[in-house]
C-alpha positions, 0 to 999 in steps of 0.5 A: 531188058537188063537181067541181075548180073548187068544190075548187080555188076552196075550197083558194084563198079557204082560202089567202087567209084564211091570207095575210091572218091573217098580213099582220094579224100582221105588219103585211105590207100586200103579203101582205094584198092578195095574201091579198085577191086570192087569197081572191076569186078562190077565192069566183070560181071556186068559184062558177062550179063550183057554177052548172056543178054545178047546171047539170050537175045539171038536165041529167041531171034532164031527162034522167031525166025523158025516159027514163021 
C-alpha cells in the first residue's frame, strides 16, 4: 500500500508534467523550469516513500518470521 510521501511525490511530478506541456504551448521558459523543478522533486520524494515502504516492508518480514 502506497504511504503520503509515494501519493504526494506522484501528485508533484503529475504536476509538473502538466507545467512543463503547458510552458511548451506557450513558450513560458518560467513555468518550464518550475514544471522541471516541481516534477523532480515529486520523482524525489516518491522515492523516499518507496525505500520507507520496502523498508517498512522487510520489518514486518522479519518480524513474521521471529513470531513463528
Amino acid at each position: 500500500m502506497w504511504n503520503k510521501d509515494e501519493v504526494q511525490g506522484k501528485g508533484d511530478r503529475i504536476k509538473g508534467q502538466a507545467k512543463q506541456k503547458i510552458a511548451d504551448l506557450n513558450h513560458d521558459e518560467d513555468l518550464r523550469s518550475e514544471g522541471e523543478a516541481e516534477e523532480a522533486g515529486g520523482k524525489a520524494q516518491e522515492a523516499v516513500g518507496k525505500a520507507r515502504r520496502k523498508v517498512g516492508d522487510a520489518i514486518k518480514d522479519i518480524g513474521r518470521k521471529v513470531g513463528h
